[in-house]
DOZAVO-545004 format. One record per residue (C-alpha): residue number from 1; z, y, x. Coordinates in steps of 0.05 Angstrom, whole numbers, plus 5000, padded with zeros to 4 digits. Layout:
<sites>
   num      z      y      x
   NUM      Z      Y      X
...
</sites>
This chain:
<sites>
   num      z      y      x
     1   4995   4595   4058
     2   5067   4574   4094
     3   5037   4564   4160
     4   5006   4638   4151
     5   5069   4668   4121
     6   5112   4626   4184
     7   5061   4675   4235
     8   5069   4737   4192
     9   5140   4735   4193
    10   5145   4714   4274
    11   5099   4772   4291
    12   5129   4821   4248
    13   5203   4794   4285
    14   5171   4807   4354
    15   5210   4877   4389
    16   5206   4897   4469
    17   5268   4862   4471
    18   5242   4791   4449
    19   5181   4792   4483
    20   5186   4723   4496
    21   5186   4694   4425
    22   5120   4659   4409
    23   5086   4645   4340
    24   5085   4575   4315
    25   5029   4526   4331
    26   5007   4483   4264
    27   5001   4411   4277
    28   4931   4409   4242
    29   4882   4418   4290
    30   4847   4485   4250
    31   4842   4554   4255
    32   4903   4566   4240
    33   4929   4530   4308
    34   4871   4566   4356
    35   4898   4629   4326
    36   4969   4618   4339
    37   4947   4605   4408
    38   4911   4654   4429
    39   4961   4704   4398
    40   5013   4669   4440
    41   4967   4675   4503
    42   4959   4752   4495
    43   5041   4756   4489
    44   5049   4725   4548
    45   5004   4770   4583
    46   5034   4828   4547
    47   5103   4799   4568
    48   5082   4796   4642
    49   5060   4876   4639
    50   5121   4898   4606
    51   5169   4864   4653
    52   5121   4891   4713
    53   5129   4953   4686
    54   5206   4949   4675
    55   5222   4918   4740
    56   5178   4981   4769
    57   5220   5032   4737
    58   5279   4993   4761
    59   5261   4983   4833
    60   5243   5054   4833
    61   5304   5087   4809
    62   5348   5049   4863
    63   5306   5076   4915
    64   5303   5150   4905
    65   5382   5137   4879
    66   5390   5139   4958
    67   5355   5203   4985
    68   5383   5241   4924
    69   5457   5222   4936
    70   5455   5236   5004
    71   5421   5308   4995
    72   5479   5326   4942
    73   5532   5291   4978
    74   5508   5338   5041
    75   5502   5400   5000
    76   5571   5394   4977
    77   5598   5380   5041
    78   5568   5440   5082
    79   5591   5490   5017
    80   5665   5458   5023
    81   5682   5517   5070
    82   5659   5557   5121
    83   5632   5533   5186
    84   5588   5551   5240
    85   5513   5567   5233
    86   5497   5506   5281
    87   5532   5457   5223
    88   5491   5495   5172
    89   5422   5477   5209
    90   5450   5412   5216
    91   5462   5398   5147
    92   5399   5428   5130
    93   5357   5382   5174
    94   5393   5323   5141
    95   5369   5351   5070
    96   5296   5363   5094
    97   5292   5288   5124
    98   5321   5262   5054
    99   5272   5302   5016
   100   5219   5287   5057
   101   5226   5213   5049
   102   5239   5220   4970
   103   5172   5265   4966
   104   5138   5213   5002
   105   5162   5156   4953
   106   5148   5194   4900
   107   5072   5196   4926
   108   5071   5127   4935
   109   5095   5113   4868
   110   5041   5166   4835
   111   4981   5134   4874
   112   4995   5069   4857
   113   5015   5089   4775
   114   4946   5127   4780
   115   4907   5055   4806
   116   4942   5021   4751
   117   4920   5067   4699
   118   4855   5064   4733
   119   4845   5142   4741
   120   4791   5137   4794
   121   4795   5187   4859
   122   4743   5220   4880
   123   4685   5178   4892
   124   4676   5134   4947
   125   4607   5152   4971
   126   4617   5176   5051
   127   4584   5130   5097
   128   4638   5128   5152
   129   4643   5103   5226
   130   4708   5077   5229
   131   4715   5080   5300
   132   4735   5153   5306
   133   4785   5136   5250
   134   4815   5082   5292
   135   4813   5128   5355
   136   4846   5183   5319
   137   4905   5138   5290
   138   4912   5109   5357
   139   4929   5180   5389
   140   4977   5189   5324
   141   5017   5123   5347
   142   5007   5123   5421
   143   5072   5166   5442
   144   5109   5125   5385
   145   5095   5063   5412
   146   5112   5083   5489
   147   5181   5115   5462
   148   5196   5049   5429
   149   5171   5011   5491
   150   5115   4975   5469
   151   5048   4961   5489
   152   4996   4989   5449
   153   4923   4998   5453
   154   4857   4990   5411
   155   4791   4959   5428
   156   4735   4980   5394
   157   4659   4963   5404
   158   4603   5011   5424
   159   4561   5008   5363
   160   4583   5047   5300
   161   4628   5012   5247
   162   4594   5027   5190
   163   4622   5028   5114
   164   4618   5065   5048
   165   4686   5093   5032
   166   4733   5148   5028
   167   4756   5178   5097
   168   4827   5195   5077
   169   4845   5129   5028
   170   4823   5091   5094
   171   4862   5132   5146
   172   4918   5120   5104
   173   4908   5039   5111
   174   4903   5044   5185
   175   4961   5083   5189
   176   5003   5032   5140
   177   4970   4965   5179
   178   4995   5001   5245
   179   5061   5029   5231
   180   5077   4971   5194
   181   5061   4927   5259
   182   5101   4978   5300
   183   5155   4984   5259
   184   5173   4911   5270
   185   5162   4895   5339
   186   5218   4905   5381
   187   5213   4931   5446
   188   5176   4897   5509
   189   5124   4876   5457
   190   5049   4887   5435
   191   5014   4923   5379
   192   4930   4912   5385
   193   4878   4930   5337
   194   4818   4905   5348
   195   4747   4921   5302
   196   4685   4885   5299
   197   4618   4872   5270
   198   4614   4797   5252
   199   4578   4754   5204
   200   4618   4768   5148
   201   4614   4848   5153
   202   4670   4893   5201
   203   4734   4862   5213
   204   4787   4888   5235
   205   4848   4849   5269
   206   4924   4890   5272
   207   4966   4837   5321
   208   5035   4851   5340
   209   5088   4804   5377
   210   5135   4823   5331
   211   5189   4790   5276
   212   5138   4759   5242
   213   5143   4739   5159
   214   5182   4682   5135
   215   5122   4631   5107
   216   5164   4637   5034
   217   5159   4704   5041
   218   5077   4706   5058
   219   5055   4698   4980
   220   5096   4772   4963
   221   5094   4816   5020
   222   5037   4853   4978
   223   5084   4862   4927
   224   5119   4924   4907
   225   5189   4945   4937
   226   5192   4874   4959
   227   5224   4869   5023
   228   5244   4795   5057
   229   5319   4773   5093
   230   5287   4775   5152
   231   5296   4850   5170
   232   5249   4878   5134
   233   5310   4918   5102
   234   5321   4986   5087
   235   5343   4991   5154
   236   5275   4991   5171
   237   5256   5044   5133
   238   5200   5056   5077
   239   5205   5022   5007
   240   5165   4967   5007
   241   5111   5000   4981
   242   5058   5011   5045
   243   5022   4942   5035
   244   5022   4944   4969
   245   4986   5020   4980
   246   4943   4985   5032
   247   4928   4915   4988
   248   4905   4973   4929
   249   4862   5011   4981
   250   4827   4954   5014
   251   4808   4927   4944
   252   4771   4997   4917
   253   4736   4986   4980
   254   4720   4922   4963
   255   4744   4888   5015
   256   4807   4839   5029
   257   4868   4834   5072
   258   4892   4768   5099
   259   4957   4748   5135
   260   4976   4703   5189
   261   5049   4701   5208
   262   5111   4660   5224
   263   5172   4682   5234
   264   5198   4701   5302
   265   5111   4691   5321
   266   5081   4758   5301
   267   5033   4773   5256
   268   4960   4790   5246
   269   4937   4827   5182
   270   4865   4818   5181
   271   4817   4866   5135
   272   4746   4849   5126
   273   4697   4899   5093
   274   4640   4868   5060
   275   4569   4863   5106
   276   4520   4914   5060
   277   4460   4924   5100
   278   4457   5000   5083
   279   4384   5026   5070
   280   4344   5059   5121
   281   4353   5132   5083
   282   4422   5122   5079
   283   4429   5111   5152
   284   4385   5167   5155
   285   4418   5214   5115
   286   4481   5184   5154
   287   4450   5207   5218
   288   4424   5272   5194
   289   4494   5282   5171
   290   4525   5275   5238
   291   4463   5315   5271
   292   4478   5376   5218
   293   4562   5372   5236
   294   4553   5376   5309
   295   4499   5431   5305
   296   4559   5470   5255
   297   4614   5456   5309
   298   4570   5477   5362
   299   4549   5543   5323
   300   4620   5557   5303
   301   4640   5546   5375
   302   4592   5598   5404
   303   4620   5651   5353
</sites>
């Protein structure tokens, strides 16, 4: 019974805060020994979670520490004495843009807290033509990328891109995979995004001529709050949390995002979606869909 007591007393030792204590592996080659194994194997994966987890809360702290000390520090300054109504609307832009950007973190942080804990949206079950998505986004980033001096344009094919998803969860990944690409390209260069039907199912393509991504940096990007020396800083803005947001989205979607990048060379994030052949009454029901929209615009119009 020693080698049973030995495990006892090791698991019964075993706190958050030793996480990385193991039980002891008999020499005999019995039961005993597979169990000690495989009791060491879950620890480890429990270890992994918990400093996931901790690292998380960590990372998340810092970053609203920043929006939150600047909102106070401004609120003090403007009620130090009197002053003009013009410094008052100044200071109070400066506390809407800090709140702003610590209710969008906080959003960030929720959606991907609610993936982890797997509490599913609503379901994905539109059959969607992602062209008008693209379009739309486009027309979001157009003035943002001629203010920041880039070029910037999309090219599409004729026929309809279709997939099963949710319209907003994938509006939001065309708007991370763009603003993302603009965000670090510096002026006099190029932003594309480019969407087609191949083989594999619809791909699209999000160039840029921008700083590119360190090759030590490639395996992480699609990490959370990770952010490389390169300037990818908080200068930039955000919190390192948009790819990880898009990485999330693209797999409930089934699909996958690749990277191709060098530093200084650009990048290309590449997303495929997988090639279902959708059933002739889905695509009419798809159809009909569209028909019944356009014949509600049009009605609404005419009232």
């Amino acid at each position: 019974m020693q080698p049973v007591r030995a495990i006892i007393a090791t698991a019964q030792r075993i706190r958050e805060s030793n996480l990385h204590e193991r039980l002891p592996i008999s020499p005999a080659h019995d039961e005993l020994r597979d169990l000690a194994v495989t009791m060491n194997s879950m620890l480890e994966r429990i270890e992994k979670a918990f400093r996931k987890v901790t690292q998380f809360t960590a990372d998340a702290s810092h970053e609203l520490r920043t929006p939150i000390a600047v909102i106070r520090t401004t609120a003090e300054v403007a009620l130090e004495e009197h002053r003009q109504a013009e410094e008052y609307t100044e200071y109070l832009h400066q506390i809407l843009g800090e709140s702003v950007t610590a209710t969008e973190l906080l959003e960030d942080m929720l959606t991907l807290a609610r993936k982890d804990a797997k509490v599913k949206d609503r379901g994905i079950v539109d059959i969607l033509d992602l062209r008008p998505l693209i379009l739309g986004v486009e027309a979001a980033f157009a003035r943002i990328a001629e203010v920041k001096g880039l070029e910037f344009h999309c090219d599409l094919v004729s026929e309809p891109l279709l997939v099963k998803g949710d319209r907003q969860s994938l509006r939001r990944l065309l708007l991370i995979l763009i603003d993302n690409a603009i965000k670090f390209t510096p002026a006099g260069g190029s932003v594309s995004v480019v969407a087609r039907s191949a083989f594999e199912g619809i791909v699209l393509k999000f160039r840029d001529s921008g700083i590119g991504v360190d090759p030590e940096d490639l395996p992480y990007i699609f990490e959370r709050f990770y952010r490389s020396g390169h300037g990818r800083s908080r200068e930039t803005g955000g919190a390192g949390l948009g790819l990880a947001i898009a990485q999330t989205i693209a797999a409930d979607h089934n699909a996958r995002i690749e990277v191709e990048s060098g530093l200084n060379n650009g990048s290309t994030f590449t997303v495929t979606f997988p090639n279902r052949v959708l059933a002739e009454a889905d695509h009419g029901h798809f159809c009909a869909t569209l028909t019944h929209s356009s014949r509600a615009r049009t009605g609404q119009q005419s009232r």
